[in-house]
C-alpha positions as CSV (number, residue, x, y, z in Angstrom):
1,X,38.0,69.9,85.7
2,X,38.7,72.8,87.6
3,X,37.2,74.5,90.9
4,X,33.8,75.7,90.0
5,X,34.6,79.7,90.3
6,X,32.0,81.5,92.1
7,X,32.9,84.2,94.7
8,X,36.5,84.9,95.7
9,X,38.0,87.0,98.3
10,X,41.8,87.2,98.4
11,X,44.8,89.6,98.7
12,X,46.4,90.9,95.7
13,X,50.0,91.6,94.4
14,X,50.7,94.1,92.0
15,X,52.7,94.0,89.3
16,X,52.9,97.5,87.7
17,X,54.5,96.7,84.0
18,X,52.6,96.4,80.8
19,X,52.9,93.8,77.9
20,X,54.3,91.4,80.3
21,X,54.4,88.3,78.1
22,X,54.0,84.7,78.6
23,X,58.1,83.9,78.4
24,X,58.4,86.7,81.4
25,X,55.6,84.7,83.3
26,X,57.6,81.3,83.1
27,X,60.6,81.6,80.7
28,X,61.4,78.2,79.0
29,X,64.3,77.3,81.2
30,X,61.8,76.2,83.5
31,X,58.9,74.1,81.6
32,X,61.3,70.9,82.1
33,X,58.2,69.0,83.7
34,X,56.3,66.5,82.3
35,X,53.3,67.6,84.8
36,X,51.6,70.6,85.9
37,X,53.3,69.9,89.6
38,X,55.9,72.6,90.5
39,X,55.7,74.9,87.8
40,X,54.2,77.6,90.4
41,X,58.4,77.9,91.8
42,X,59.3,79.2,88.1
43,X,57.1,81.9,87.7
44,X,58.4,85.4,86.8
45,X,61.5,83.1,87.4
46,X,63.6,85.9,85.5
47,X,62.3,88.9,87.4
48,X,61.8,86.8,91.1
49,X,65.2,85.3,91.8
50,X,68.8,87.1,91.5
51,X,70.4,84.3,89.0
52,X,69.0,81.9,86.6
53,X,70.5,78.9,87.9
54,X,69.4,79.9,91.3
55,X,66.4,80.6,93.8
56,X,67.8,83.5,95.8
57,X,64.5,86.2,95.3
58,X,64.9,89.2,94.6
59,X,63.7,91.2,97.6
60,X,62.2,94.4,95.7
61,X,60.0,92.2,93.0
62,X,56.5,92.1,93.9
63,X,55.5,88.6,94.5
64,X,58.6,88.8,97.1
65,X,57.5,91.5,99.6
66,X,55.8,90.2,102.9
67,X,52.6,91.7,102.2
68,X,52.0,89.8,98.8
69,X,52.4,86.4,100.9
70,X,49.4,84.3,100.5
71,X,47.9,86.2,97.2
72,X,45.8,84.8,95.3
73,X,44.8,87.9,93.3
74,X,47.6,89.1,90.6
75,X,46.9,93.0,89.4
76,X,49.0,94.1,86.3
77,X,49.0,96.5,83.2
78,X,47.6,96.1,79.6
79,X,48.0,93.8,77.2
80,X,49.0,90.8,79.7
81,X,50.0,87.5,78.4
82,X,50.9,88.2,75.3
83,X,53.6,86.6,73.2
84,X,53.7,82.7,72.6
85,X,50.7,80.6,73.2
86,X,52.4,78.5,75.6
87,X,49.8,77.0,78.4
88,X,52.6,77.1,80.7
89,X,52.0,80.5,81.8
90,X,49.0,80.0,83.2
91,X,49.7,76.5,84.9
92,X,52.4,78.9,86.4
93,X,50.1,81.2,87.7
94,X,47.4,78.5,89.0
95,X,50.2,76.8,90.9
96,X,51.1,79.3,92.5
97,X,48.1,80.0,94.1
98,X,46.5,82.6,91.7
99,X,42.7,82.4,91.2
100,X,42.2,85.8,89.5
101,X,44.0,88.5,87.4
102,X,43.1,91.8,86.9
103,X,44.4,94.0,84.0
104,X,43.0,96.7,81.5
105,X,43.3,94.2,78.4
106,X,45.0,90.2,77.9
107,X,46.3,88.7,75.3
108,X,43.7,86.4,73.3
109,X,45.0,83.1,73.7
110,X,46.3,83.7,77.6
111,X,42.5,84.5,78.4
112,X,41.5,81.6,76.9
113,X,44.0,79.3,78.0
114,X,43.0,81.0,82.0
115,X,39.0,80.2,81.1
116,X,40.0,76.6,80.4
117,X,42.4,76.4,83.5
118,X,39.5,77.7,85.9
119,X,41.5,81.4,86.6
120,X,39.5,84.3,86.5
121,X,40.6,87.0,84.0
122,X,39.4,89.8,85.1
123,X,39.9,92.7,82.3
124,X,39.2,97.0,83.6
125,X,40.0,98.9,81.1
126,X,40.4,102.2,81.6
127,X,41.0,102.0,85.1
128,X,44.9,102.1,86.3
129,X,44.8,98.9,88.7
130,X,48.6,99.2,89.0
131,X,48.2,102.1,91.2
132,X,46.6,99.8,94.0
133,X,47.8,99.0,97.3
134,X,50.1,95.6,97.1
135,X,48.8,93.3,99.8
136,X,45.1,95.2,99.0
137,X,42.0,92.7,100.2
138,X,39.7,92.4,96.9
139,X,36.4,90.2,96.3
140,X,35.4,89.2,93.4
141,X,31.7,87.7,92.3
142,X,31.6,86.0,89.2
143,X,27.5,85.6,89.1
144,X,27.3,89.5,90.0
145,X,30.0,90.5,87.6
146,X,31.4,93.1,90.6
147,X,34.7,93.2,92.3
148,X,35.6,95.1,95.3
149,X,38.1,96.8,96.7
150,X,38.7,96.6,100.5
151,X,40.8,99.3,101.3
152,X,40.8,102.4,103.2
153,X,37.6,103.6,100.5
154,X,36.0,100.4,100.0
155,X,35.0,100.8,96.2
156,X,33.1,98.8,94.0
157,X,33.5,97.7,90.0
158,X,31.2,96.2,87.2
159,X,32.9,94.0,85.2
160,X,32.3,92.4,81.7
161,X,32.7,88.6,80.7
162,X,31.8,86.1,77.8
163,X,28.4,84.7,78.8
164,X,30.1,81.3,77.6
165,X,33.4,81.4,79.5
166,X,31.0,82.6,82.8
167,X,29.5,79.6,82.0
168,X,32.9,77.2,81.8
169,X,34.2,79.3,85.0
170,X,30.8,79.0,87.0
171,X,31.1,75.3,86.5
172,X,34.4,74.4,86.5
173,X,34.5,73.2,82.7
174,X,36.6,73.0,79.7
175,X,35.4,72.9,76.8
176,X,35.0,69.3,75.8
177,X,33.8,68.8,79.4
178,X,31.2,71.4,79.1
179,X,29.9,69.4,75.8
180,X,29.9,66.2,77.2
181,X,28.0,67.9,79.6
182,X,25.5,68.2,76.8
183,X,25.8,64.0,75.3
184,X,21.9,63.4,76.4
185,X,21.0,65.9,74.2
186,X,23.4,65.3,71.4
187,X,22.4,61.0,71.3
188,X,18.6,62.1,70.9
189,X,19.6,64.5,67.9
190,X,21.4,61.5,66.4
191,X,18.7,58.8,67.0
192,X,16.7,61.4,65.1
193,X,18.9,61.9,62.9
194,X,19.2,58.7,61.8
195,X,15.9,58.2,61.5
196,X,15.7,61.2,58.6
197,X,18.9,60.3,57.3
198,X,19.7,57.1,57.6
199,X,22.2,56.9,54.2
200,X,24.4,58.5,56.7
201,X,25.0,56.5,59.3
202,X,25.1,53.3,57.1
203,X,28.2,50.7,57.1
204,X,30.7,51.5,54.9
């Protein structure tokens, strides 16, 4: 299970490229763990540090400036996440601290895999994020469906979001964990079931 997502206030690093794919968010030099643990130190691994073999950063990238330290709010272009469906990426971006990302559009199975891993994807289309202040102050209520913008203007956004996924996020659920959830409900229909249909449930 994952932390129930509710309201969130953090700062935000922005990462002004488009189509950034899931081998640029961890490339697969780095998913050599057999857990979760530590996979937040390889992400953007190709664009953060000077050399693969090394960790030297990269002082210009984003995620490496002092005002982006602490964020837990990644802003980037359209279509983010795409390429393989690897699950790495976003076990990436939830060890590193990242509880929400905003962009105009994701890729289908990177949303899902976020939903699941309890990170808010957070999609504005139309509106060019990228041009944000890095190190901007931005809250974020899930019930509500608003984010907003603490800057120098404080502005405000409506956002839209799968009643289901809401749900998973609201709760802190997967999936399975959100149907199991529901195994009250599901024994009754089967002791009724049974009771109409018993052929089915007999021995084999």
């Amino acid at each position: 299970m994952a932390e129930p997502f509710r309201v969130h206030r953090g700062r935000a690093v922005v990462l002004p490229v488009n189509h950034v794919d899931t081998d640029q968010i961890i490339p697969s030099r780095e998913m050599k763990r057999v857990s979760r643990e530590g996979l937040g130190e390889g992400l953007f691994a190709g664009w953060r540090y000077r050399e693969a073999s090394g960790r030297e950063p990269v002082p210009e990238f984003p995620l490496n400036r002092p005002e982006a330290e602490g964020a837990t709010i990644l802003v980037s272009g359209e279509n983010f996440g795409c390429g393989s469906s690897r699950e790495h990426a976003v076990w990436a971006l939830a060890q590193y601290g990242f509880r929400v990302i905003i962009a105009e559009s994701f890729g289908a199975i990177f949303r899902g895999n976020c939903i699941r891993n309890g990170i808010l994807p957070l999609s504005l289309p139309g509106k060019d994020c990228t041009q944000w202040r890095n190190g901007v102050e931005i809250s974020v209520d899930l019930e509500a469906q608003k984010l907003i913008l603490h800057d120098q203007t404080v502005r405000q956004y409506d956002f839209d979001i799968d009643p289901y996924a809401k749900k998973l996020l609201l709760e802190g659920l997967e999936p399975i964990a959100m149907t199991l959830s529901q195994s009250e409900s599901i024994e009754e229909f089967i002791e009724r079931d049974k009771k109409m249909r018993p052929w089915l449930y007999s021995a084999a």
